[in-house]
C-alpha positions, 0 to 999 in steps of 0.5 A, a space after each residue: 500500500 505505501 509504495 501505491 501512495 509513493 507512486 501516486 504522490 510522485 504522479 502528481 508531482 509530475 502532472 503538476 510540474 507538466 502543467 506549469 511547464 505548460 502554462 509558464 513557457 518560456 518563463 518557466 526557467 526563470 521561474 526555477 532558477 529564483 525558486 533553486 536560488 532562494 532555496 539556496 540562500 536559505 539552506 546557506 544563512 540556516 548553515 551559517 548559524 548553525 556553524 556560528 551556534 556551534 563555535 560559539 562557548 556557552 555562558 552559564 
């Protein structure tokens, strides 16, 4: 039964994506490029305080 949920979940992802490609045209790699770019800018400020976090000693 999971791997049938799976299966589902993964074909809708790709009818969605198949539908915005569809609908965006030509606009479509910019539009993936800003979602890849701040996707990226998240995970790297949310690494960067991490690293800080862990460098930094603790005061009691």
């Amino acid at each position: 039964m999971k791997n049938v949920l799976l299966f589902a979940f993964w074909f809708v992802v790709g009818l969605i994506a198949l539908f915005l490609a569809i609908v965006l045209g030509d606009s479509g790699a910019w539009y993936l490029a800003w979602v890849l770019g701040t996707v990226m800018m998240i995970l790297i400020a949310v690494t960067g305080t991490v690293i800080l976090e862990a460098e930094t000693p603790d005061h009691d």
